[in-house]
N, C-alpha and C positions, 0 to 999 in steps of 0.2 A: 142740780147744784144747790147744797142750803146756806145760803147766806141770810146773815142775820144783822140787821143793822138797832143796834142800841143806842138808843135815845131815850131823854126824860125829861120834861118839861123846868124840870132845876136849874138846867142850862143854862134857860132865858133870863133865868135872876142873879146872874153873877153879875154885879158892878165893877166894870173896868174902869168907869169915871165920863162925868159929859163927854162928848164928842172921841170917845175911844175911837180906833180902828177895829176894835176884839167887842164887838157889841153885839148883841142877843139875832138878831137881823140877818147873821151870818148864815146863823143853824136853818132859819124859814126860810132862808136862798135857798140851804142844800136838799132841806125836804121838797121843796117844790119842783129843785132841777129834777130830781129823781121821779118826781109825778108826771112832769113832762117829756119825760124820757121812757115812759111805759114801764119804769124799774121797779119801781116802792112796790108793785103789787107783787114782785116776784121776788121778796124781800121778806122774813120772819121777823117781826119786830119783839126788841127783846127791849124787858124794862133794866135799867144798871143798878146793883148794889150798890153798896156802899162798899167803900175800901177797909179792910181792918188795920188797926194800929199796924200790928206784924207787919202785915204787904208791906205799907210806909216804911218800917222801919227796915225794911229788907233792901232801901236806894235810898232814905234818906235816914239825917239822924236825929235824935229825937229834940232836942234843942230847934228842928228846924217843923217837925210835927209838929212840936206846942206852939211855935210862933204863928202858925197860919191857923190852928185850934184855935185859937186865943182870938182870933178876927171874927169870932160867931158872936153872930147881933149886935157888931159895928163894923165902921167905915174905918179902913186903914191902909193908909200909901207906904208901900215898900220901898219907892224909887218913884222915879218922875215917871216911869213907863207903867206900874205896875201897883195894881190896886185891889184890895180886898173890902164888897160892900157885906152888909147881914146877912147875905146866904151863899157869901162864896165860897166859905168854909165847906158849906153843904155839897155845896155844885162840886168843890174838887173832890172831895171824898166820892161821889159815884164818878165823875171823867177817870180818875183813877181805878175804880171797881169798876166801871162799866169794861175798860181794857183787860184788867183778872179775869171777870166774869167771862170776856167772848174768848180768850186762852182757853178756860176751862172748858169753855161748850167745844171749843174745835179739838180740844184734844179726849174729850170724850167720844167726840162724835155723833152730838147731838146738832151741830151743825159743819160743813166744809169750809168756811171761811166766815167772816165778820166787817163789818165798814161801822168805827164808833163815832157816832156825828156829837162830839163831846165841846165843852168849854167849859174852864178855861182849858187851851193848852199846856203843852208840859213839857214839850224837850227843850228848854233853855234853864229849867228847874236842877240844879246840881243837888249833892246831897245836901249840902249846908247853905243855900240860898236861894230866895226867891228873885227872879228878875224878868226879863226878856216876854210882859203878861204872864209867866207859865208862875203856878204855886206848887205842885204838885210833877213830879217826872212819871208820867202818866207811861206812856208806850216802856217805860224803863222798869215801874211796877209789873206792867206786861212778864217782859220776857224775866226776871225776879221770880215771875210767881209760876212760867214754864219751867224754870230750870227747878225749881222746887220741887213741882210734879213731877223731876224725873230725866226731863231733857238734858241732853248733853250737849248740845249746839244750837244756838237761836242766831238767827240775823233779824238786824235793824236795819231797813231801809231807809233813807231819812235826803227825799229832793225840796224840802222847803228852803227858799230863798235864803234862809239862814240857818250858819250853821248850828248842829243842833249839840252844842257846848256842856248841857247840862247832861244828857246821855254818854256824850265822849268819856265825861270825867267820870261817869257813877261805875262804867265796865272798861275805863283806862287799863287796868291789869289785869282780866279778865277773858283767858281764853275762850270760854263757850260761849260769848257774846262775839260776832262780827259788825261791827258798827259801819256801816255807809253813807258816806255827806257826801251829797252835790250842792254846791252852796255858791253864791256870790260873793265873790272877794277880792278886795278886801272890803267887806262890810261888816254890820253888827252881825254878832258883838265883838267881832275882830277875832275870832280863831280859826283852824281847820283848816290851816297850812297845810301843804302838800307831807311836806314831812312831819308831820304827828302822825305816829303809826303806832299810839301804843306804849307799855315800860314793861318791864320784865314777863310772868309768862304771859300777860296781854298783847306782847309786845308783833306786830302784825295783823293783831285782828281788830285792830282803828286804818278805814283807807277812805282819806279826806281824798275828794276830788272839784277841790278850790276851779271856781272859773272868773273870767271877768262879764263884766257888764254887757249885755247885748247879746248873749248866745239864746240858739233858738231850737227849733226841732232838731233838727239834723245831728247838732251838738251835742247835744243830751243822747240822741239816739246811740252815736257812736261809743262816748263815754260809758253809757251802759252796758252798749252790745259788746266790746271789746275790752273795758277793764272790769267791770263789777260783773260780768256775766261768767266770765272764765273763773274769777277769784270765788265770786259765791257756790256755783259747782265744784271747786274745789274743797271748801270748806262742808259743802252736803246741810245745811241747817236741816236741822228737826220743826220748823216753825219757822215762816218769815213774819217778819211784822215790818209793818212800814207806817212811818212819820210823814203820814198824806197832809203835806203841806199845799199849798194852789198859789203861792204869792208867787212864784217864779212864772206865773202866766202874764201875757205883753200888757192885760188891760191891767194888771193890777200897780195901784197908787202907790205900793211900798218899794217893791221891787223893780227893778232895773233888767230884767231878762225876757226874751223876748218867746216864751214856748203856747203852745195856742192847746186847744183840747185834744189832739191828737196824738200831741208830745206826751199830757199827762195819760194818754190810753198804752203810747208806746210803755212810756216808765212803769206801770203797774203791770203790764203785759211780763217785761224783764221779771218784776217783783214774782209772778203767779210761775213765770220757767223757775227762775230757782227752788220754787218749792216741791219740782214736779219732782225729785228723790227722796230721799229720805223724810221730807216733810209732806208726803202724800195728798200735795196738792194746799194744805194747810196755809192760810195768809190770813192777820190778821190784821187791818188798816184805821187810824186814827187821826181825824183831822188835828192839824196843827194851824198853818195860817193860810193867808188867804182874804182877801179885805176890798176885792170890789165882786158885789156881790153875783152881779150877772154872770163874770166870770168862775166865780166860785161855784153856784149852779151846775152850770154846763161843764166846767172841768171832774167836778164829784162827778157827776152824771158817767163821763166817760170813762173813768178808773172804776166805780163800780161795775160798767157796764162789762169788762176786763173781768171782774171778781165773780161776774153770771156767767163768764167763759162765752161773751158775745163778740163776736170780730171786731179788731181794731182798724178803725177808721185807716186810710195810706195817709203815711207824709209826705207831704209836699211842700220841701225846703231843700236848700243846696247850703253846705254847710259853710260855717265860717272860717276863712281863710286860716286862722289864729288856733282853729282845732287840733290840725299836726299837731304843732309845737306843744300844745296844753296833755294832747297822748303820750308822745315822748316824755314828757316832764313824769307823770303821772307814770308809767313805763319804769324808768330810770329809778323810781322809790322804790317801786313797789316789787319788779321782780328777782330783785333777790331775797323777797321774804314768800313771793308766790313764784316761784320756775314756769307752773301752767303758763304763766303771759308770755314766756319766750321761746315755747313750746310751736 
């Protein structure tokens, strides 16, 4: 299995501002989980281009291109969360290329899959705004630049702690996008209701699956195994990608959810069956959040270990009471736009 993890030292000089949670520190968690884990050797380290205007302008538009341009070799606050120092201009142009670039190598066949250890992140990036840390819709340039080369079905996977708002919006009406939220909710940035599914012919292939505060393995497992598992084999993608977020992990300081490193081995496990049809195994993974670092380590560590096609750890949790009812809910939207669920 060639997996290829893309990294560039550009990363470390994105200023998200003193005392960020999105601080350089992240990326030298995730390279090091993976040296402790025996993986990185068994890993092709790929260096990331740069993004072209085009890609950009293929999920965003151009008014919102020059604005984050326009931050090269200065310090500039978008929002109180979200900040551009002298090279983050930089750092997003390859976080965004380095996601094109592993697209292109997996659909060449120069490599089976990909893991982008990038920042800043991107799925909270809409087309016409920067917010939520992300400058750039990074995994949304991704599948943009699949369907260009050809693809007629891409899924987004997307279990980071929040939902991922600026993807929803850029393939809201967009069939050959299937977009996937597991999100805590109601949190930021407050969207990814049960029922957003979508507008016209997009319309089903947005399936938010909102949770509350405290769910853990077991939760995540079922949600997976029994809504997103049947719906994504339904739909057959040509290419998964997944918005490998780790803030939904118990230690982490943002989030509120309680899943441990076996939960994210489960989630990526799901992520790599869907791609076992028509995407010949193809997944292409991109860090998003994730903010206490130990945990971030050891959770990369396990989802990649998933993407070497290495056994997943067992879970060992009993679910939470509140799961029924959140299936059903989740159930009731969704199967009259997918039959497979009641199948």
């Amino acid at each position: 299995m060639r997996v290829g993890l893309f990294d560039d030292p550009i990363f470390r000089q994105h200023e998200a501002g003193p005392g960020h949670p999105e601080r350089p520190q992240r990326l030298e968690a995730v390279r090091e989980g993976l040296k402790e884990a025996g993986l990185e050797s068994e890993l092709e380290l790929r260096e990331p281009r740069p993004a072209s205007r085009e890609e950009l302008l293929a999920v965003h538009t151009e008014a919102h291109v020059d604005l984050v341009a326009g931050t090269k070799d200065r310090t500039h606050r978008f929002d109180p969360d979200t900040q551009a120092g002298p090279h983050s201009y930089e750092a997003a142009l390859r976080a965004a290329g380095a996601v094109a670039g592993a697209v292109e190598s997996v659909l060449d066949g120069t490599l089976d899959r990909a893991f982008c250890v990038v920042r800043p992140p991107g799925h909270h990036a809409t087309s016409d705004r920067v917010m939520g840390f992300c400058l750039f819709n990074n995994v949304a340039v991704g599948a943009a630049q699949a369907l260009e080369l050809g693809l007629e079905r891409v899924a987004v996977v997307d279990p980071d702690v929040h939902h991922g708002n600026g993807t929803q919006q850029i393939f809201w009406e967009d069939p050959r996008v299937l977009y996937v939220s597991s999100h805590q909710f109601p949190f930021y940035p407050g969207t990814g209701a049960v029922d957003e599914v979508g507008e016209g012919p997009g319309r089903g292939f947005t399936l938010n699956l909102p949770m509350p505060a405290g769910l853990g393995d077991a939760d995540y497992s079922r949600a997976y195994r029994e809504i997103v598992a049947p719906i994504g084999r339904a739909f057959d993608p040509q290419l998964v990608l997944v918005s490998a977020g780790f803030d939904a992990h118990a230690a982490d300081p943002l989030g509120g959810m309680d899943v441990t490193d076996a939960g994210f081995a489960e989630l990526m496990d799901v992520c790599v069956s869907l791609a076992s049809g028509s995407a010949k195994g193809r997944v292409v993974a991109v860090l998003e959040g994730g903010y206490s670092l130990d945990a971030l380590a050891s959770a990369t560590a396990a989802s990649v270990g998933r993407l070497l096609d290495r056994p997943s750890p067992s879970l060992d949790a009993t679910p939470d009471p509140r799961t029924d009812t959140l299936l059903a809910a989740y159930r009731k939207v969704q199967t009259p736009l997918w039959p497979v669920l009641g199948e």
